[in-house]
N, C-alpha and C positions, 0 to 999 in steps of 0.2 A: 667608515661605517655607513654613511651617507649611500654608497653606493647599491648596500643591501637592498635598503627600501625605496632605492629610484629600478631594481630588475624588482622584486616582489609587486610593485606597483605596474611597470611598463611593459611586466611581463606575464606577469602571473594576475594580475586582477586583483590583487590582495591591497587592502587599505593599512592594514593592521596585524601583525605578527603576534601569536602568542608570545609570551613570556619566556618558556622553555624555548620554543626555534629559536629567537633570536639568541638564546644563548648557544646554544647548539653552533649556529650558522657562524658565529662570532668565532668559537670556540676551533672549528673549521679551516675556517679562512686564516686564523693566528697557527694552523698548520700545527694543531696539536691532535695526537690522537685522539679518535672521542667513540665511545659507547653511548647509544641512546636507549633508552627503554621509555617507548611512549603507548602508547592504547590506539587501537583500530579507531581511525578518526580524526585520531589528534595531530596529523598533519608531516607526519613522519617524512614522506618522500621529500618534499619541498626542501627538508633541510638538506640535504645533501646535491640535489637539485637546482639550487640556487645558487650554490659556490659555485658548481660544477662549472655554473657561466660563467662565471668570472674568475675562476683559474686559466691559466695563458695553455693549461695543456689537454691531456686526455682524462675522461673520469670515465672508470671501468665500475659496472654495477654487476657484482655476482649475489643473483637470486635462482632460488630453488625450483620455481615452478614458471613455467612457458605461461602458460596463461596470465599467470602477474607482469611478467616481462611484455606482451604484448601489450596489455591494456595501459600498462604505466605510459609506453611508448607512442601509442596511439592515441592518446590524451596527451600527451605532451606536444605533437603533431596537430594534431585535428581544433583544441581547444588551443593551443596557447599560438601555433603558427611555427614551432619550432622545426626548423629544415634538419638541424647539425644532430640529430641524437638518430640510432637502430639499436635491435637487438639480435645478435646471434642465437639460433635456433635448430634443433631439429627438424620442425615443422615448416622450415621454410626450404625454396630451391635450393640446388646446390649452385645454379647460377648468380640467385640473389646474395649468397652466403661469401662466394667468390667477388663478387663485385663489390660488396663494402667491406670486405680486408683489404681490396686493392687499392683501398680509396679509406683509408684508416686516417689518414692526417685531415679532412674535412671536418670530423665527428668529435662536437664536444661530451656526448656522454653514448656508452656503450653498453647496451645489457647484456649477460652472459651467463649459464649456468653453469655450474662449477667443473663439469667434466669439460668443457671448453678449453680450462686451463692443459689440458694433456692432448691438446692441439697442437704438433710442431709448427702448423703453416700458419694457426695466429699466431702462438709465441713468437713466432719468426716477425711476422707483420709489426711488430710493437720495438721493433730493436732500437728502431732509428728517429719513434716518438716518445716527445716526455708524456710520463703519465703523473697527471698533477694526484691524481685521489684516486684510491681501492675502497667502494660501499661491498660491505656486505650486509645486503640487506636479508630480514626475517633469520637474524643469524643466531638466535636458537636452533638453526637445524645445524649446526654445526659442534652442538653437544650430545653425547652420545644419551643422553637424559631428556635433551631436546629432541622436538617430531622430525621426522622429515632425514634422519640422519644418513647420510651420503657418503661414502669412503672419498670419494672425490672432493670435499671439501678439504681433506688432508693434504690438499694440492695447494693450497691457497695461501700457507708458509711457505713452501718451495717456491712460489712466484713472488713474492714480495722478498726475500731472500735474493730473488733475481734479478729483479727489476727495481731500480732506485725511483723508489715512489715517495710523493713528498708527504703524503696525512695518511691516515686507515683510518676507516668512521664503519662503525657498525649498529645496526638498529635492528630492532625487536619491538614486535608487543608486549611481550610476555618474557621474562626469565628472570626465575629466583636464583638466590647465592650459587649455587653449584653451577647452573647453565653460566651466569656471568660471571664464572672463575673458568668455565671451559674455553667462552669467548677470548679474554685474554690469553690463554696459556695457546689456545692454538694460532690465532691470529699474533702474537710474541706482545701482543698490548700492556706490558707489565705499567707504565704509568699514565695510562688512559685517564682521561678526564672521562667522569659518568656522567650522566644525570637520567633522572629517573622521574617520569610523574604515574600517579596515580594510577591506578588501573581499573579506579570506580568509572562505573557510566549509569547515570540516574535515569537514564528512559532505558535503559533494557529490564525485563522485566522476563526472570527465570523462573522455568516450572518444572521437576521432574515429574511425571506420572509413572505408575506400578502399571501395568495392563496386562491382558489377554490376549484380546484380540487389538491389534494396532494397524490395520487394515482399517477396522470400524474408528477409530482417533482420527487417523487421515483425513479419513471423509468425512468428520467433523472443523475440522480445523483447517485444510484448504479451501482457501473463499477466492475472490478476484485481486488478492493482495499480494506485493509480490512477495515469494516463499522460496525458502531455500528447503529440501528433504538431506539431509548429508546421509550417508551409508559408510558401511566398512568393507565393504567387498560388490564384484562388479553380479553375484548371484543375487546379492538383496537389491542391489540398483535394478537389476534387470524384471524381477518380481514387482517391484513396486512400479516403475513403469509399464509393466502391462497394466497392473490394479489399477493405475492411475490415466491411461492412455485417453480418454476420453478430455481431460484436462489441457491437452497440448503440451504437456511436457517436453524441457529439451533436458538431456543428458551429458553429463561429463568424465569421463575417466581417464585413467592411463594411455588405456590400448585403442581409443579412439585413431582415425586418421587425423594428420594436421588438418583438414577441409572441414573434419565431421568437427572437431572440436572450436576452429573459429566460427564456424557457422552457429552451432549452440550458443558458443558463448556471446555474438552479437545479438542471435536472436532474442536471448534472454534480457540483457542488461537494455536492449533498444524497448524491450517491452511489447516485444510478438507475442514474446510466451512470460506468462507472470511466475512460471514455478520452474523452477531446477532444480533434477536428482542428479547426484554427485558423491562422489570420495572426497579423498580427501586431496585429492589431484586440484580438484576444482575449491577456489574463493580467497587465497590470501593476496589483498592487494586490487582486488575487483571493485574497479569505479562505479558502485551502481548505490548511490547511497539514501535510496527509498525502500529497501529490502524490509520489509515489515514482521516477516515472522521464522524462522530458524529451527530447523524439527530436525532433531536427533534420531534416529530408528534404530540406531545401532551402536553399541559400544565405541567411544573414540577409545585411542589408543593411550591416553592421557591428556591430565589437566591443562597442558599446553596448547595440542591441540585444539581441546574443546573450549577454549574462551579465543583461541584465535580465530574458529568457523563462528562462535556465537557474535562473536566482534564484526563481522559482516553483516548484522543487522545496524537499521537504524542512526546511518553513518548522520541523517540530516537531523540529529535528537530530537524526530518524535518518538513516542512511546513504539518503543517492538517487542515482541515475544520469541524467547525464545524457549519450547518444549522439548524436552527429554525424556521419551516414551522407552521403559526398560521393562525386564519379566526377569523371575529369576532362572528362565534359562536360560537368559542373555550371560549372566555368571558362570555357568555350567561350560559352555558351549565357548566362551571365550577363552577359559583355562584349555580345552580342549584344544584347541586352535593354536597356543602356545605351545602346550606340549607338543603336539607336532612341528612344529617349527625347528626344535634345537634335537641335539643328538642327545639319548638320553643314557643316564648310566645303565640301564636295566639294555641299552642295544649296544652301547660298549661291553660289557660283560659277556655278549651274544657273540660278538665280532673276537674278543677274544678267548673265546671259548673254543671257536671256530679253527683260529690258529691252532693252540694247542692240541687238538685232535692231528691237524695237516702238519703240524710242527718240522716231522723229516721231507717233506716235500718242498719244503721254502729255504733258498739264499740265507742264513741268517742277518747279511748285514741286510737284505730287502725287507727282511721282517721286523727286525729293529728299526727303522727307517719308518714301519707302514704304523707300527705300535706305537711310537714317538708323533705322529703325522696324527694317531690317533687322539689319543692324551690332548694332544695341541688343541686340536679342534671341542673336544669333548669341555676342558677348560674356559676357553673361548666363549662357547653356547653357554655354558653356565653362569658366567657374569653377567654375558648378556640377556638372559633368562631372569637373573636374579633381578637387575635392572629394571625389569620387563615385569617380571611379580608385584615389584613394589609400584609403580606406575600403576598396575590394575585393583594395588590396592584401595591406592589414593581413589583413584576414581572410587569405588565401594564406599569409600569414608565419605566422598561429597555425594552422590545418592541416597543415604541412607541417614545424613545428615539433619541433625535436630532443633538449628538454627538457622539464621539469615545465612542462605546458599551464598552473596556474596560475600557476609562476613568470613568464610570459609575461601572462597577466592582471595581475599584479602591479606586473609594469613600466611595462605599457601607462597603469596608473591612477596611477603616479608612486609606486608604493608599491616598498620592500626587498623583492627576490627570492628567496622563502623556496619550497624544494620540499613535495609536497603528500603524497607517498609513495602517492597511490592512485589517478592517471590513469594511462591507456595505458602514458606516458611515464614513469612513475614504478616501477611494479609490474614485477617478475622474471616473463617469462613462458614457459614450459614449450614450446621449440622445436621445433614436429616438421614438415618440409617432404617434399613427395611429391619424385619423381626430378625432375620440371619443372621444379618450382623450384629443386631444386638447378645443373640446366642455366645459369636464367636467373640464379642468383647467382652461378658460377660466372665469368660472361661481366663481371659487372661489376667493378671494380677502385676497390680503397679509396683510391686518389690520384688518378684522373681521374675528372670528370662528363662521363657520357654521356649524348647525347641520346636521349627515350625514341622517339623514331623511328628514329634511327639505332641500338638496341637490338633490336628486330623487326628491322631489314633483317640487322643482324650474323648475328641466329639465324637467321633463312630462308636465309640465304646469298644473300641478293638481288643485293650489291654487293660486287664485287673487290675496291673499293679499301678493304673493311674485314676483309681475308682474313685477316691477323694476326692478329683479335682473339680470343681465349677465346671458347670456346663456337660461333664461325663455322659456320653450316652446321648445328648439330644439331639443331634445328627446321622444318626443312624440312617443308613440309605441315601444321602446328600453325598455327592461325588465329591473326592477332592480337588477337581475344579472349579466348582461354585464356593466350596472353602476358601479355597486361594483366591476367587477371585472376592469375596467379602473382605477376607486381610489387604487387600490390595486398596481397595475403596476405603478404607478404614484406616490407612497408613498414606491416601491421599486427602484424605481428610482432616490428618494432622491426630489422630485420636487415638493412635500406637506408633511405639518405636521399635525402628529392626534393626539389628547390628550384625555383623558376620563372623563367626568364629571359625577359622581356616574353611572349613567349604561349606557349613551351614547357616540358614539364614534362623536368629532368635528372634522372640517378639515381648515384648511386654506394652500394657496399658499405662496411656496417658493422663485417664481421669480417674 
C-alpha cells in the first residue's frame, strides 16, 4: 500500500488522501469490483487514476461527454507531466485517431465514449493487450433514470463479456437506489464493493426564484465572477447569448464544431471569458474550480442532472451560488415538449384509423407487420414517457418545495435530512411587500389551497360565485401579470406555498 502514496505524492502533488479514496483505491488495486458515489469535488477521478498507474496493463475510461474526456486528459498532460494517457474522439483527426490505436500498447489510460465500443478497428486494436481496468465514469448515464442516457452504453456488457478485464470501477456523483441497481445489473456488477459519501456541500448556497422577466435576473446577477448560464435547448442558449453578447460570452453545445467547442472551452476555464452559456453538453468533470455562480434558465431534465451542473460550482469551497430562475410557463411549455417527443395514443388511433379505411389496398402480413412495428414503438414511448413524467415531477416537488432545498437533495439521494442554513429556504429574510401584494396575500387563507386561477378571477371580481372570498373585487383592472408577478415575489419571499395538482399551480398563505 506503500506504493499508493509514493504515485499520489511523486505524481499527483497530493500530501494526503481522503478517507473514502484510499479506500476506493485499495479496494481497486485488491482487483474487486467497485461502485463509487462521491460529490463534484471530492476527488473522484484520482481514484481510478492512480491504480491505473500501477496496473502492468491498459485502463479503458468510458465517459459520456468529449469535453470531460479532453479536460481530464489535458490536466493529466499539462499538470502532472503524464506522456502515456489520450482519449479517442470525434472531435479529433482522423489521423490523430489512427495513430494512437496503432500505438495502443504505449498508453496506460485511455478515454473513450461509449459508442467507441461498436468500433471494429479499436476492438480489433485491444486483442493482443491486457486491459487491467474498465472506469465508467459519470455512470448514472447508464441508467435509463439516469441523464445523459445512450443506447450505446448497452455496449459496455458485450465488451467486458469479450475482453477478460481484470476490475470494473464505476463512479458518479449522483445516484439513488434505482440508478445504483441499474449500474450493477448492466455493467453484471452483482458483488460490487460500494461506497458512498455524502452529497452535502456547505459552500453552495441554493436559490430558486419565480420570475417574469429573467432577462432582467441576468443582468442583476452577472458581475466579473466566473458563471456558468446552463439552458435546455440550443434556441434559449442562442437568445440569451445575443441578450448577453456585450459580456464576452463563450458557448457550448452539441452541434458546435470540434475547433468552436475546444476553443470556448479553453477560453473559458483559462479565464478570457468569465461566463459560459451551455446545455447540458457542456460541465461534467470541468477543471475550473473557481466557478462562483451557477444559473439555471431553464428546466433541467431532472434532479440528477441538476446537482450534477450545480456541482460545477465552487470546486475550491468558497461560498457559490447557485440560481434557479423558473415561471410557470417553464411547467407548461416543458410538458409541451414531452408530449412531442413520444408517439401518442390519440396519433396511434389516427395511424390506425387510417389503415382501416385502406384496409383492401394492403399485403395483410405487411400490415400486421406495420400495426405490430406500431404497438412496439407506441409502448416503448410510453414507459419512456412515464419515466420522463415522474422526473418532471420530482423537479416541481424541489421548486415548489417548503424546506431546506438541500434537505430535499438529501432525501432524494437516500441520505439523512440535515438543513443547510443558506438556501432561500433556510435563511431569515427581511419582508417588505408593496400595498399589491399585501391585497393578493390578504386574499389568500393559511388553511385552504386556492387555485392560482381561481385567485385572479377572486381579485378582478370576475365571478360571483367567489364573492365571499378576501380581497374580491380589489383588483379590478390590474392585469394578470402584475397578479402573477406579486405571487411570485411573495413565494420568493418565503410568505406562501404553491403546490401543483396535475397541471395547475395552488397557493395558500404562510402567515
Amino acid at each position: 500500500m506503500e506504493k499508493i502514496f509514493e504515485v499520489a505524492r511523486d505524481i499527483f502533488g497530493i500530501k494526503k488522501l481522503y478517507d473514502l479514496q484510499f479506500e476506493i483505491i485499495k479496494s481497486i488495486l485488491e482487483k474487486k469490483n467497485t461502485i463509487a458515489i462521491m460529490p463534484t469535488g471530492g476527488g473522484k477521478s484520482l481514484c481510478y487514476q492512480l491504480p491505473a498507474l500501477l496496473f502492468d496493463g491498459l485502463t479503458i475510461v468510458v465517459s459520456p461527454i468529449i469535453s470531460l474526456m479532453k479536460d481530464q486528459v489535458e490536466n493529466l498532460k499539462n499538470r502532472y507531466n503524464l506522456t502515456n494517457v489520450e482519449y479517442l474522439a470525434s472531435t479529433r483527426a482522423k489521423s490523430d485517431i489512427e495513430k494512437i490505436i496503432a500505438q495502443m500498447t504505449k498508453y496506460k489510460i485511455i478515454y473513450i465514449t461509449p459508442e467507441r465500443l461498436k468500433s471494429k478497428k479499436f476492438l480489433n486494436s485491444l486483442r493482443k493487450i491486457k486491459i487491467s481496468m474498465l472506469v465508467v465514469d459519470e455512470a448514472h448515464s447508464i441508467s435509463l433514470w439516469g441523464n445523459s442516457f445512450r443506447s450505446s452504453y448497452l455496449e459496455i456488457i458485450k465488451f467486458i463479456r469479450k475482453f477478460k478485464i481484470d476490475v470494473i470501477s464505476a463512479f458518479t456523483a449522483t445516484a439513488n437506489k434505482k440508478i445504483i441497481d441499474d449500474i450493477k445489473f448492466y455493467l453484471g456488477l452483482k458483488n460490487a464493493t460500494i461506497f458512498k459519501k455524502s452529497i452535502y456541500r456547505e459552500n453552495l448556497k441554493i436559490k430558486v426564484k419565480l420570475v417574469n422577466e429573467k432577462n432582467d435576473e441576468l443582468q442583476k446577477l452577472i458581475d466579473n465572477q466566473s458563471t456558468v448560464i446552463f439552458t435546455s435547448s440550443k434556441l434559449t442558449l442562442g437568445r440569451i447569448n445575443n441578450f448577453l453578447r456585450l459580456k464576452n460570452p463563450s458557448i457550448y453545445h452539441a452541434d458546435l464544431s470540434p475547433e468552436e467547442k475546444n476553443e470556448n472551452q479553453t477560453k473559458f476555464i483559462s479565464g478570457d471569458s468569465n461566463l459560459m452559456i451551455a446545455t447540458s453538453a457542456f460541465g461534467m468533470g470541468i477543471d475550473k474550480k473557481d466557478i462562483r455562480k451557477i444559473i439555471h434558465i431553464d428546466l433541467p431534465y431532472e434532479i440528477e442532472e441538476y446537482f450534477q451542473e450545480i456541482g460545477r460550482a465552487g470546486r475550491d469551497g468558497e461560498i457559490s451560488l447557485c440560481v434557479f430562475l423558473v415561471s410557470f410557463e417553464d411547467f407548461e411549455n416543458y410538458e409541451k415538449m414531452i408530449s412531442k417527443k413520444y408517439l401518442t395514443y390519440n396519433f396511434l388511433k389516427l395511424k390506425l384509423k387510417n389503415y382501416i379505411k385502406k384496409i383492401f389496398n394492403y399485403n395483410w402480413k405487411i400490415l400486421f407487420n406495420e400495426i405490430i412495428r406500431l404497438f412496439k414503438i407506441y409502448y416503448h414511448n410510453k414507459r419512456k414517457m412515464t419515466a420522463e413524467m415522474k422526473k418532471f415531477k420530482l423537479m416541481k416537488d424541489f421548486i415548489f418545495y417548503d424546506e431546506c432545498r438541500f434537505a430535499f437533495l438529501l432525501d432524494y439521494f437516500g441520505e439523512e435530512k440535515n438543513k443547510c442554513n443558506k438556501c432561500d429556504k433556510c435563511e431569515t429574510q427581511k419582508i417588505k411587500i408593496d400595498s399589491l401584494e399585501k391585497i393578493v396575500l390578504a386574499s389568500l387563507t393559511k388553511i385552504f389551497w386556492i387555485k392560482y386561477d381561481a385567485l385572479v378571477e377572486i381579485l378582478q371580481g370576475k365571478s360571483l360565485k367567489y364573492k365571499i372570498f378576501p380581497g374580491y373585487g380589489k383588483l379590478r383592472g390590474i392585469s394578470p401579470e402584475k397578479i402573477k408577478t406579486s405571487v411570485y415575489n411573495l413565494f420568493n419571499q418565503n410568505l406562501i406555498k404553491i403546490k401543483t395538482i396535475k397541471n395547475s399551480f395552488y397557493l395558500k398563505s404562510k402567515v
